[in-house]
VOGU-3710 file (C-alpha; in Angstrom, 3 decimals, decimal comma):
1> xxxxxxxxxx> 0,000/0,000/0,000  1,134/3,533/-0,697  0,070/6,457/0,393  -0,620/9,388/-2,573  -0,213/13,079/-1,398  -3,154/15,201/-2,129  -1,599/17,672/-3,594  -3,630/21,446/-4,546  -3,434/20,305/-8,313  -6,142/17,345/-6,881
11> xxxxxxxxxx> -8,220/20,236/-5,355  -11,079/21,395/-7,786  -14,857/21,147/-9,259  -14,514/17,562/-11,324  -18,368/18,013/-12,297  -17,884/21,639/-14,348  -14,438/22,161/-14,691  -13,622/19,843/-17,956  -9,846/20,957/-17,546  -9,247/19,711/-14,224
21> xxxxxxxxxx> -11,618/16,695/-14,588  -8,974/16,330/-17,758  -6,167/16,778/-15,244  -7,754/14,446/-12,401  -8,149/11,881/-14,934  -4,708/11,368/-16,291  -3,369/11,508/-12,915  -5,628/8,814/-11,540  -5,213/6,924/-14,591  -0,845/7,084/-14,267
31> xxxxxxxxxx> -1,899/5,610/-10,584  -3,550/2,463/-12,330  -1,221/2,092/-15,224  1,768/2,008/-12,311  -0,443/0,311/-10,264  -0,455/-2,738/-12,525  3,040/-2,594/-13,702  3,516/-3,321/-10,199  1,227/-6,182/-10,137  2,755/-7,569/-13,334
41> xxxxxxxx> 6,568/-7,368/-11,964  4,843/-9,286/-9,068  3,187/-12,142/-10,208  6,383/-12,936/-12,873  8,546/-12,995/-9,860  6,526/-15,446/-8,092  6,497/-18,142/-11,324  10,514/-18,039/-11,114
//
């Protein structure tokens, strides 16, 4: 488990701001994509 800092980037109106629910969405999404990466690297180690 890690722990994400909200930073004030995070801070804003996701329902009528399209930039920032632009914004909120990549970052979120880089959290997944790493997120499995780190699942992947896991599970190969574990058939050696």
């Amino acid at each position: 488990v890690s722990l994400e800092p909200v930073t004030e980037e995070l801070h804003g109106d996701y329902v009528n701001d399209k930039n920032f629910k632009r914004r909120f969405q990549r970052w979120l999404n880089r959290l997944w994509e790493e997120k499995d990466r780190q699942l992947t690297e896991i599970m190969q180690q574990a058939e050696k």
